[in-house]
N, C-alpha and C positions, 0 to 999 in steps of 0.2 A: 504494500500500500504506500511504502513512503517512498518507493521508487519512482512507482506511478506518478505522485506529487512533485516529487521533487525535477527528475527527467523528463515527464512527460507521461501520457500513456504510451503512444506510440513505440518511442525508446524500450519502453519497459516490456509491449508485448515481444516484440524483435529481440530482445535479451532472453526474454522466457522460450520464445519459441526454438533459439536458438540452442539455448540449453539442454532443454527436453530432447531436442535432434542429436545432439553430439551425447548425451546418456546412454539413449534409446539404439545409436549406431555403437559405439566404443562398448559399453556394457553386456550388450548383446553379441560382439566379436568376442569379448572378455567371456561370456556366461558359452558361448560354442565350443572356443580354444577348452577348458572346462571339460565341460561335457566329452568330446575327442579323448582328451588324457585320460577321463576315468572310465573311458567305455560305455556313456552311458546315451541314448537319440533325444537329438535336440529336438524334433519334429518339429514345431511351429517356429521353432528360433531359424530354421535355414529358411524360412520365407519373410520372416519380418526384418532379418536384421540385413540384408542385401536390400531390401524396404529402405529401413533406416538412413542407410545409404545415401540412396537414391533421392530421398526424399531431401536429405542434410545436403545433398549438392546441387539441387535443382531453388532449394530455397539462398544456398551462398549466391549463385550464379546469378536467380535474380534479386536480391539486394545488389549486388554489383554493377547489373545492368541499368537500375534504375536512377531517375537522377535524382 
């Protein structure tokens, strides 16, 4: 809330969203490498976290693109 205030909303969703993306991607490579070592199916992790991804670079690329 006092980010919101203080930066802006705006700023503040752009932080959050970005956050959430780079968890959601790195965490999820981090929870599969896991999974691999101990032998165990990631099942729904090999489709969210190439998601993740994808998602975290389509979102850098356009903040970048945008003016």
């Amino acid at each position: 809330m006092l980010l919101g205030l203080r930066h802006g909303w705006g700023v503040t969703l752009a932080f959050l969203t970005g956050l959430a993306l780079w968890v959601a991607a790195l965490g999820g490579t981090l929870l599969l490498a896991l999974n691999l070592s101990l032998g165990v199916r990631g099942r729904w992790l090999w489709l969210s976290v190439p998601v993740a991804w994808i998602a975290l670079w389509a979102w850098r690329r356009r903040r970048r693109l945008s003016p």
